[in-house]
BAFI-3210 file (N, C-alpha, C; in Angstrom, 3 decimals, decimal comma, padded with zeros to 6 digits):
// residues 231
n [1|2|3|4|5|6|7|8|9|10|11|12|13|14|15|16|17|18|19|20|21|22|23|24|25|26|27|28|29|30|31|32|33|34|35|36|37|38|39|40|41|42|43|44|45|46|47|48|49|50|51|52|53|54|55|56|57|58|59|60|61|62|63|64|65|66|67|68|69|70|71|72|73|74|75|76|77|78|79|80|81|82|83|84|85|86|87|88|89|90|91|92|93|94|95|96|97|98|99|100|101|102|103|104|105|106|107|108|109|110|111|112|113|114|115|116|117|118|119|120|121|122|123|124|125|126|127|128|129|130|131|132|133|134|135|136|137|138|139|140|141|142|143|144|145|146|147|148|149|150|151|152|153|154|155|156|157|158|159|160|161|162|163|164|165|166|167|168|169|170|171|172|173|174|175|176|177|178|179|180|181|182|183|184|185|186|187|188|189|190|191|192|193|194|195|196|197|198|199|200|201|202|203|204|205|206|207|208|209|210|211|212|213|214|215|216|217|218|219|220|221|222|223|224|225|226|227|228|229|230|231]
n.u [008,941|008,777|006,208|003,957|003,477|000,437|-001,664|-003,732|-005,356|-007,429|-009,713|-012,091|-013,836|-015,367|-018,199|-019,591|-022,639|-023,664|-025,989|-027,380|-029,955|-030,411|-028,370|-026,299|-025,336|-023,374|-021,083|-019,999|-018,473|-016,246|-013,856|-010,948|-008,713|-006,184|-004,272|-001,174|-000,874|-003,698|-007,181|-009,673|-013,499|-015,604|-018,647|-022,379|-025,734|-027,747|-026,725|-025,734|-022,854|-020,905|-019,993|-019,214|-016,985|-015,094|-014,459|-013,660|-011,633|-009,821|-008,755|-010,214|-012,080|-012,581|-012,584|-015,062|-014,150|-012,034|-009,693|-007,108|-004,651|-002,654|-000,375|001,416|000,925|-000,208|-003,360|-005,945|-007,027|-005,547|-004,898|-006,793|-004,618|-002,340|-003,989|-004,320|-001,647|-000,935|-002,979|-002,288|-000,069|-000,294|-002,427|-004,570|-007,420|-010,418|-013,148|-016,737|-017,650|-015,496|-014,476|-012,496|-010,533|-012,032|-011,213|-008,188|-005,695|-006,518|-003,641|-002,299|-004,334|-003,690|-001,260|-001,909|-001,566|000,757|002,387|001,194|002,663|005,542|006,784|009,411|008,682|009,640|009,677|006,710|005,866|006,996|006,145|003,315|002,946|003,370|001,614|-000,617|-000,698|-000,299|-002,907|-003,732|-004,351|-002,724|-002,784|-004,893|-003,719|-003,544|-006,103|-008,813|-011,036|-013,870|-013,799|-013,964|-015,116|-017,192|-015,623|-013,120|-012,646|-012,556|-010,705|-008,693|-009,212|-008,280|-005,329|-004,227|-005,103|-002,878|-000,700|001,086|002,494|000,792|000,168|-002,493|-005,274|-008,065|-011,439|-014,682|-017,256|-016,921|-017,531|-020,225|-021,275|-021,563|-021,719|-022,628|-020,557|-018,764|-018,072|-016,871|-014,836|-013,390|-013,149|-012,248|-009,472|-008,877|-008,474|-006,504|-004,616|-004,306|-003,244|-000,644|000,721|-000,981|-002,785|-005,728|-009,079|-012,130|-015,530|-018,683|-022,239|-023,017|-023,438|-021,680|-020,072|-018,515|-017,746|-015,631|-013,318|-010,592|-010,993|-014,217|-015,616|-018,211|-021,028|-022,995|-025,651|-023,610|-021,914|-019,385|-019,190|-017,134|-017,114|-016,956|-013,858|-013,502|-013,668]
n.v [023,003|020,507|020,519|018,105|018,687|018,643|015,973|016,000|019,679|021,809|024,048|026,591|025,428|025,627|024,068|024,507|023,283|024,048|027,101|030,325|030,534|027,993|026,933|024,923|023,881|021,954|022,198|023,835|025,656|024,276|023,170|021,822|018,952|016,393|014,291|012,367|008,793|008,964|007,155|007,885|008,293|009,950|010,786|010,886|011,483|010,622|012,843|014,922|015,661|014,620|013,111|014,382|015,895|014,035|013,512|015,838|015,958|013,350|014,493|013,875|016,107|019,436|022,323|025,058|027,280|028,402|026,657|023,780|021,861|019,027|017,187|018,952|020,285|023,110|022,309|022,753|024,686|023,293|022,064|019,496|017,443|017,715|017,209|014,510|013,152|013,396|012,025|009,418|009,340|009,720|009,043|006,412|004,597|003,015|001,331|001,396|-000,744|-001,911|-001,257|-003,005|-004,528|-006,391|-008,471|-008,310|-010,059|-011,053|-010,052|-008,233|-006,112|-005,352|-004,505|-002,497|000,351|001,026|000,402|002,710|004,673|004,284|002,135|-000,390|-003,623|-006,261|-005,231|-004,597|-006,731|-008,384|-006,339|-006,240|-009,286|-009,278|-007,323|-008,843|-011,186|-009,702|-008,464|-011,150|-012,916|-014,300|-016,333|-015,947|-014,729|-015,516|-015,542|-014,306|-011,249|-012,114|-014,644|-014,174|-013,977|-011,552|-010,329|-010,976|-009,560|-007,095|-007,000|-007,113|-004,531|-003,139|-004,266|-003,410|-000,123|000,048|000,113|002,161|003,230|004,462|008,315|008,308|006,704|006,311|005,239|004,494|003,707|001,049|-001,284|-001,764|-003,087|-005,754|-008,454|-009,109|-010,549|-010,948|-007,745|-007,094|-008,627|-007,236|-004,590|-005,154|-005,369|-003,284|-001,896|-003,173|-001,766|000,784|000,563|-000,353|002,204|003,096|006,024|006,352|007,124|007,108|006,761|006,544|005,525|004,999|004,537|002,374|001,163|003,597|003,759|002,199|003,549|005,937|008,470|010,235|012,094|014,502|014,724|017,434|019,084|020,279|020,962|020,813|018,739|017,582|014,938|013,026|011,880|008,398|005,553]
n.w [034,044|031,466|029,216|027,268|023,774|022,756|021,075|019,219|018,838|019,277|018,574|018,745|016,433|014,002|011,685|008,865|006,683|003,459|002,177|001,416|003,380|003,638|005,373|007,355|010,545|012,171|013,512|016,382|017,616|018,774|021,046|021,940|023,011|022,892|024,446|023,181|023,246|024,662|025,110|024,016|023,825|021,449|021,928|021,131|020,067|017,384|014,687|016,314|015,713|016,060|013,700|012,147|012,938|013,801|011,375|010,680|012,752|011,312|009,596|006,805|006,334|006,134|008,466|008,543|010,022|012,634|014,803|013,601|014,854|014,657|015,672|016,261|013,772|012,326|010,189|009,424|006,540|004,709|001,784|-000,627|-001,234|000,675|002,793|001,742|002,444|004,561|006,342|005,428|006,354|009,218|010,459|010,939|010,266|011,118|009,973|010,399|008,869|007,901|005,038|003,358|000,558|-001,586|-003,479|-003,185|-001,257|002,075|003,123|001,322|001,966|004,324|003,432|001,750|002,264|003,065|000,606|-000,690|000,905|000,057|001,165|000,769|-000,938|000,492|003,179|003,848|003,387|005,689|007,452|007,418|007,905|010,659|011,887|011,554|013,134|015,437|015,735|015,854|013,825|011,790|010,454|008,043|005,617|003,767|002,347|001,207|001,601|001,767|002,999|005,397|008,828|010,302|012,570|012,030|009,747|010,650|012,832|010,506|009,112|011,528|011,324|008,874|009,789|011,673|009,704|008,613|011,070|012,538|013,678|015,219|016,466|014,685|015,194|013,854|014,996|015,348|016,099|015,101|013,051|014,021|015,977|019,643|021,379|019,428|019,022|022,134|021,442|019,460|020,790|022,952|021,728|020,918|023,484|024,067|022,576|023,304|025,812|024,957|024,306|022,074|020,634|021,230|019,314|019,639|018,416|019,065|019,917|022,151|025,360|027,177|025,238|025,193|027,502|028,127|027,431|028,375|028,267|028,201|025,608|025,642|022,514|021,987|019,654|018,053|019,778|021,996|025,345|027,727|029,614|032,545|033,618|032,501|035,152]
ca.u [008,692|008,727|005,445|004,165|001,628|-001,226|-001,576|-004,639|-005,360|-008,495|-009,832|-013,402|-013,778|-017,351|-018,602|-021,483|-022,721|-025,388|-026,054|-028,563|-031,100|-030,498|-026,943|-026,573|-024,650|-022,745|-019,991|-020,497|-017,569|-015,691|-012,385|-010,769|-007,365|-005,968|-002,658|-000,489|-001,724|-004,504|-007,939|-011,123|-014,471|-016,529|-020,425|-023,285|-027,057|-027,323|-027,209|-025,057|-021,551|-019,497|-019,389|-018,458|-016,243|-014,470|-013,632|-012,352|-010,095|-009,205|-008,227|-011,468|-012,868|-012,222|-013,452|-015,188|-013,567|-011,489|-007,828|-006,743|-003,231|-002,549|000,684|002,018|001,352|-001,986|-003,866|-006,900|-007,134|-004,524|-005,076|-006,811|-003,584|-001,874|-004,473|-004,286|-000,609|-001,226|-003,928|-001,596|001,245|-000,182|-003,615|-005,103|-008,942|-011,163|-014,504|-017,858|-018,065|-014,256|-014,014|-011,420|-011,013|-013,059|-010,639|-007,287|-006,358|-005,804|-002,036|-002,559|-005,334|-003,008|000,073|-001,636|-001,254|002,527|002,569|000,859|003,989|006,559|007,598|009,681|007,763|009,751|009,184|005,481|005,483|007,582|005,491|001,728|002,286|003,450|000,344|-001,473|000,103|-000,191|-004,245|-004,367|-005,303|-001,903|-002,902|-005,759|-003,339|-003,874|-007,323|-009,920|-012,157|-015,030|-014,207|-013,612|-016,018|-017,521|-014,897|-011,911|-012,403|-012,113|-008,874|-007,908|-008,897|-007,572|-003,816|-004,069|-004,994|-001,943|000,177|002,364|002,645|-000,086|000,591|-003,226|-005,901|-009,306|-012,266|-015,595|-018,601|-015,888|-018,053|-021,715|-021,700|-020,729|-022,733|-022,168|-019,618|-017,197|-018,018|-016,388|-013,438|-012,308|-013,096|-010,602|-008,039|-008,664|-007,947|-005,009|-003,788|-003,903|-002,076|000,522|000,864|-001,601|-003,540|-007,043|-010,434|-013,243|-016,789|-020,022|-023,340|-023,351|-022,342|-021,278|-018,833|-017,712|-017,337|-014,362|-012,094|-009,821|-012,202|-015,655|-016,048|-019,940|-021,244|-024,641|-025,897|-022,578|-020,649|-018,482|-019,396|-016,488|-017,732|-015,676|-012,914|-013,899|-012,601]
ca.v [021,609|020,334|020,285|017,951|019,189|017,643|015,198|017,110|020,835|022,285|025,632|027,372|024,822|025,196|023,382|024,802|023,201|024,576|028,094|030,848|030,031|026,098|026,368|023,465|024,236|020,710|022,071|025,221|025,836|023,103|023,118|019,988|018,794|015,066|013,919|011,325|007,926|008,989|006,608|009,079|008,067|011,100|010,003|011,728|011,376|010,741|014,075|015,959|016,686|013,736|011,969|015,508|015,991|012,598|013,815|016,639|015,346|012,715|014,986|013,856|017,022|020,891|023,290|026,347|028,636|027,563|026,024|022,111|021,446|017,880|016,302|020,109|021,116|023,375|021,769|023,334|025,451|022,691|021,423|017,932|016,804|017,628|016,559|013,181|012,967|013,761|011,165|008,310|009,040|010,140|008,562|005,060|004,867|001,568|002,004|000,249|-001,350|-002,830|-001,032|-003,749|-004,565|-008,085|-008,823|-008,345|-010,800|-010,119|-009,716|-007,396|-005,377|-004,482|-004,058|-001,057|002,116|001,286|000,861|003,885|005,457|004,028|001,057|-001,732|-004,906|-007,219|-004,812|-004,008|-008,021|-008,247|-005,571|-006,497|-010,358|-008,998|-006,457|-010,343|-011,802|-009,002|-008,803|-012,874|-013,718|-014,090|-017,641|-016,053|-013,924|-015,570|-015,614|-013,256|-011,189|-013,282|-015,727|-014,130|-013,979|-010,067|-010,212|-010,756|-008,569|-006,005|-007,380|-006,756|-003,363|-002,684|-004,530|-002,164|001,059|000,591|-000,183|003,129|003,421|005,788|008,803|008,253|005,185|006,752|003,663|004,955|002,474|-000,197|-002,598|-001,618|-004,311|-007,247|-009,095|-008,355|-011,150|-010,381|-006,494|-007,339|-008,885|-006,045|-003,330|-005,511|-005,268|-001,486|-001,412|-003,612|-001,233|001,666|000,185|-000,429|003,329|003,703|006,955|005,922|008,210|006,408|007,302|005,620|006,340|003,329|004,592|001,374|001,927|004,605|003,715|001,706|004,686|006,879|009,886|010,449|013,537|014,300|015,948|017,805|019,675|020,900|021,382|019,724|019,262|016,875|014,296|012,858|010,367|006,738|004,836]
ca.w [033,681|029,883|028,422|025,753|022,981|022,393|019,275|018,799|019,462|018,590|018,856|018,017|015,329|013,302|009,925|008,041|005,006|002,501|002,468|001,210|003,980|004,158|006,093|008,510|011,453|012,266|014,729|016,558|018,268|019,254|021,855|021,965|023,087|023,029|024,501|022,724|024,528|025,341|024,432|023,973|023,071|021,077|022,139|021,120|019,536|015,920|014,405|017,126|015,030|016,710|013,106|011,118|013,882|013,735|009,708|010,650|013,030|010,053|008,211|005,616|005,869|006,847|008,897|008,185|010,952|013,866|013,869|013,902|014,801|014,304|016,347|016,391|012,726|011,607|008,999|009,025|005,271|003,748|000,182|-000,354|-001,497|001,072|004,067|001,968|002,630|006,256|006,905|005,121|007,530|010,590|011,135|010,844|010,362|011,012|009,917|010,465|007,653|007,412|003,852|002,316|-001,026|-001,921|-004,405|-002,447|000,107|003,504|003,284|000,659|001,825|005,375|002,994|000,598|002,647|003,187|-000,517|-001,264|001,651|-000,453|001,735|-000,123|-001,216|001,612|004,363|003,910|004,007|006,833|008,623|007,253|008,632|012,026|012,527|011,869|014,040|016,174|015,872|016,214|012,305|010,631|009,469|007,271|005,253|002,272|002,193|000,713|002,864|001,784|003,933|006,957|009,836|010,836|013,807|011,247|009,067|011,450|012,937|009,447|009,163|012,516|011,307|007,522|010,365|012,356|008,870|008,688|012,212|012,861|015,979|016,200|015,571|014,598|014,823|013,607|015,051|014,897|016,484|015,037|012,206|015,055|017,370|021,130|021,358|018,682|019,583|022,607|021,375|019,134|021,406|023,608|020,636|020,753|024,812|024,103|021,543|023,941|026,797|024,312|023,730|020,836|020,912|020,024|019,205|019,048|018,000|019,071|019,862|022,710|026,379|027,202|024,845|025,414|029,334|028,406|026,902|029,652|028,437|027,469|025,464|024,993|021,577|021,153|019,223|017,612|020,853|022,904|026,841|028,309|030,728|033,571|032,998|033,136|036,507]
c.u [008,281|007,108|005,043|002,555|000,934|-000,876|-002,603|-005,483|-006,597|-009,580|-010,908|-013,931|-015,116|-017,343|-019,592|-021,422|-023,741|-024,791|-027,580|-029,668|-031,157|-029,237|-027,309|-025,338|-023,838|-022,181|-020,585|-019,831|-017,371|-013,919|-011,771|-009,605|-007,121|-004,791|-002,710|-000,499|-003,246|-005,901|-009,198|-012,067|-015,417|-018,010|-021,148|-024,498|-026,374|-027,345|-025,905|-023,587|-020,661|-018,905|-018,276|-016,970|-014,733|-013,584|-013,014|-010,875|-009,057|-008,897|-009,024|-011,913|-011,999|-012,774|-013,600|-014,586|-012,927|-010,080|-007,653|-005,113|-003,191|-000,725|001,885|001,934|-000,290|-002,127|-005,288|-006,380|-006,370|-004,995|-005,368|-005,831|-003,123|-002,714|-004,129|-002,731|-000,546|-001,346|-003,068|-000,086|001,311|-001,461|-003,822|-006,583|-009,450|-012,591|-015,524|-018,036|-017,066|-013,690|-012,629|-011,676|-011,358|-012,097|-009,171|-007,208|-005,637|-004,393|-001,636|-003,166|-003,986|-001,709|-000,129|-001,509|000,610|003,179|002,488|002,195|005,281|007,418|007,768|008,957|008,402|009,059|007,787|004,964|005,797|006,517|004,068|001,938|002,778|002,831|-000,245|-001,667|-000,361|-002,480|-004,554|-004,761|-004,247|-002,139|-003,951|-005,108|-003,298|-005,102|-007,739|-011,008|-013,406|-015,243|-013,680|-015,176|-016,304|-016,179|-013,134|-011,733|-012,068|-010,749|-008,062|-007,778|-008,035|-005,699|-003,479|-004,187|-003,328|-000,447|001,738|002,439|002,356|000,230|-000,639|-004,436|-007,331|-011,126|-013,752|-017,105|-018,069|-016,750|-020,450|-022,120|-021,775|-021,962|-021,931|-020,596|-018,369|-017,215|-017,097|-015,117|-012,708|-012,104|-011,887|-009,256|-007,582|-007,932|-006,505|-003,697|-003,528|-003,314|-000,630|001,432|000,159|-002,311|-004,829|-008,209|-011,212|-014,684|-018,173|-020,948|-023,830|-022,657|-021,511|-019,976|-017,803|-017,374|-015,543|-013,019|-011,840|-010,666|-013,243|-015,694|-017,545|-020,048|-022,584|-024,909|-025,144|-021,567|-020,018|-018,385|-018,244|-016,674|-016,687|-014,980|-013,411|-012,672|-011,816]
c.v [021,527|020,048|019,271|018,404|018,267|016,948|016,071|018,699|021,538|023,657|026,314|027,016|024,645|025,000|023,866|024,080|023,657|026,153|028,630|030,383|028,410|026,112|025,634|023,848|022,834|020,839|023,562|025,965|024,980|023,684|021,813|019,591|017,113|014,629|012,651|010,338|007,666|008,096|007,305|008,236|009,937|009,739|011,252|011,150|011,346|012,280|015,587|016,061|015,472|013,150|013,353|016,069|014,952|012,868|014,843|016,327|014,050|013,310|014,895|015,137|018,450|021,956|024,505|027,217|027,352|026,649|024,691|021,695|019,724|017,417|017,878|021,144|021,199|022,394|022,038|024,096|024,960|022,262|019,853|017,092|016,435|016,718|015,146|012,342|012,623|012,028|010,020|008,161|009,196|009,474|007,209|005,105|002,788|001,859|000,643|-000,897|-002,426|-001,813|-002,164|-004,277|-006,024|-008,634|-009,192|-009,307|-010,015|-009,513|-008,512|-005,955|-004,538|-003,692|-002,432|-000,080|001,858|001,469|002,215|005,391|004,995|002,633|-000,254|-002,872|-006,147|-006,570|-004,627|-006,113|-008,603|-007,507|-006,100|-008,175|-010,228|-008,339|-008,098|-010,559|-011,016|-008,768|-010,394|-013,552|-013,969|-015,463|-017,379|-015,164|-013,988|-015,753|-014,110|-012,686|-011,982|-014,021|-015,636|-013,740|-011,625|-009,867|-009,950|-010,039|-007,093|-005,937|-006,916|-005,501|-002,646|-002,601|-003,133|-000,681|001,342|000,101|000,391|003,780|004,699|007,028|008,729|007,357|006,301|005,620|004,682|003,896|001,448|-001,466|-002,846|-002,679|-005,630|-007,172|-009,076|-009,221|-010,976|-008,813|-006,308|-007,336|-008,177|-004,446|-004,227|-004,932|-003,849|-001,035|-002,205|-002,875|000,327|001,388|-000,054|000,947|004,126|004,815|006,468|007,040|007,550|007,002|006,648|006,750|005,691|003,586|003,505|000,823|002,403|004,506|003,083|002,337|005,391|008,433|009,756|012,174|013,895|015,829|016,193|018,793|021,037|021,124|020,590|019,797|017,672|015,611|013,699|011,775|009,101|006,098|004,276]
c.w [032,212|029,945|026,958|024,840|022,658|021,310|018,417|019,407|018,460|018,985|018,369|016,620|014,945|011,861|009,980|006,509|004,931|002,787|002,102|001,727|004,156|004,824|007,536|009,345|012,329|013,433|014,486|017,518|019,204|020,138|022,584|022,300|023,064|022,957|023,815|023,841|025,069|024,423|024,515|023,639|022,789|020,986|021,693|020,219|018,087|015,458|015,190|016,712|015,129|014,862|011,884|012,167|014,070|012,196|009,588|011,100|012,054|009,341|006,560|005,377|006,349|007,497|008,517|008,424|012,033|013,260|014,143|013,855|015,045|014,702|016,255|014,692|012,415|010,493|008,458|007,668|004,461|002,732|000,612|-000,495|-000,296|002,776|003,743|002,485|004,226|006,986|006,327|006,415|009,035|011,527|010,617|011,322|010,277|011,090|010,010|009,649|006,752|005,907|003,290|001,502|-000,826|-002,565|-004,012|-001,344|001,030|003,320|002,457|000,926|003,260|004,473|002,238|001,164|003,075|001,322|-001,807|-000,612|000,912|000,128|000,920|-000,124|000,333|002,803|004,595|003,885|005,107|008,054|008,697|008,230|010,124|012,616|012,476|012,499|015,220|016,737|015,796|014,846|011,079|009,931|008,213|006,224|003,971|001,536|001,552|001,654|002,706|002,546|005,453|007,979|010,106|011,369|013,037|010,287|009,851|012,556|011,851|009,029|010,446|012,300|010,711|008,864|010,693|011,394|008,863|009,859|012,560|014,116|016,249|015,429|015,563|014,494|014,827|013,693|014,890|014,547|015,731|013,944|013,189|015,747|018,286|021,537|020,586|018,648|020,667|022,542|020,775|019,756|022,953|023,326|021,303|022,332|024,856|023,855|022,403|025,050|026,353|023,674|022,875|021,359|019,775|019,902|018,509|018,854|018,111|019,772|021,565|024,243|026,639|026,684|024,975|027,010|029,179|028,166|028,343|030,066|027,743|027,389|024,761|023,915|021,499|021,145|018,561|018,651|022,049|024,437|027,136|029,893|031,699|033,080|033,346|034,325|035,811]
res [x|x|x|x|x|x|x|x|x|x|x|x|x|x|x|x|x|x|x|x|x|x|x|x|x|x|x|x|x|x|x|x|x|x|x|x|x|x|x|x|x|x|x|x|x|x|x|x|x|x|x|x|x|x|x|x|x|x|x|x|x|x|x|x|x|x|x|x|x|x|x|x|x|x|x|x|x|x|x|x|x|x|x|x|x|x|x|x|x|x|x|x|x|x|x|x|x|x|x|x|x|x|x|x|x|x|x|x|x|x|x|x|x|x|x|x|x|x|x|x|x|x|x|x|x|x|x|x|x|x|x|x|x|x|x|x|x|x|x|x|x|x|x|x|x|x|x|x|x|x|x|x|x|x|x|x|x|x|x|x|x|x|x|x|x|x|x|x|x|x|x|x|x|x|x|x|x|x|x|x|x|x|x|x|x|x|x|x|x|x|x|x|x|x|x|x|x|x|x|x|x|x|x|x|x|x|x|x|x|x|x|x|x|x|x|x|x|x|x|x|x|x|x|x|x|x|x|x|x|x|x]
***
């Protein structure tokens, strides 16, 4: 019977920073797998690896020891260049905080990682007002984030994530700026976006949370104990 590989494959994976008597032990052998589809939450205490963990698998960072195959290709010991190449074509990140530019408007802000992939000026307009559309906010596309609500700005980072048609969505505390109500509604988005195929990996601190992903994988104190699948 055919086999398919993992999106992510992970293998005795430990970070140390510092050294000479201050080294910090982050990950401490990690083994990790994550089919294509599949919606994870990484939970754990502040402190316990999930967020250095979360950058590795982004491709942000690298591990000390231990291997990271990424949709079938290592990438552990790759050049920053090349991880940034990676992470533009293969991942989509939505972070706490929205990161979009103030200055850019919406339509803009989803369009720059296709621009930075090379995609022609119609199509990256073509595609950016149909992620909109697609997260519920294509009427604000000419606006400035300024004047969007908590809840829409993170629709917007969510559209810009799934720009260059990520193989996997990465959301980092998506919902930790939001009040419980529009928390809600984009951790909807996010279960929308995995019934639709997306492979998501999310990161909170918040069982509750994390109850609503297919798996709960628990982190502490550098290592990875796998908890049972959510009903």
């Amino acid at each position: 019977m055919k086999t398919t590989e993992p999106i992510v494959a992970i293998d005795g994976l430990t970070k140390v920073y510092g050294g000479n008597g201050t080294a910090v032990h982050a990950l401490r052998g990690i083994d990790l797998s994550i089919s294509a589809g599949e919606f994870v939450a990484l939970i754990g205490p502040s402190g316990s690896g999930k967020s250095t963990l979360m950058a590795i698998i982004g491709c942000l960072d690298s591990p000390t020891a231990g291997t990271y195959a990424l949709d079938g290709q290592r990438v552990d010991g790759l050049s920053g260049s090349a991880l940034a190449k990676i992470r533009n074509e293969k991942i989509g990140f939505v972070f706490q905080n929205y990161n979009l530019l103030p200055k850019a408007s919406v339509l803009r802000n989803v369009e720059l990682p296709m621009l930075y992939a090379g995609v022609g000026g119609r199509e990256r307009r073509e595609r950016a007002m149909e992620l909109l559309a697609k997260v519920g906010i294509a009427d604000k596309a000419r606006q400035l984030p300024a004047a969007l609500s908590g809840g829409q700005k993170q629709r917007v980072a969510v559209a810009r994530a799934l720009a260059n048609r990520p193989k996997m969505l990465l959301a980092d505390e998506p919902t930790g700026a939001l009040d419980s109500k529009t928390g809600h509604e984009v951790l909807a988005l996010f279960q929308e976006l995995h019934r639709n195929g997306n492979t998501v990996v999310l990161v909170t601190h918040d069982p509750s949370i994390a109850a609503l992903a297919g798996r709960r994988v628990e982190i502490h104190d550098g290592l990875v104990r796998p908890a049972e699948a959510a009903a």
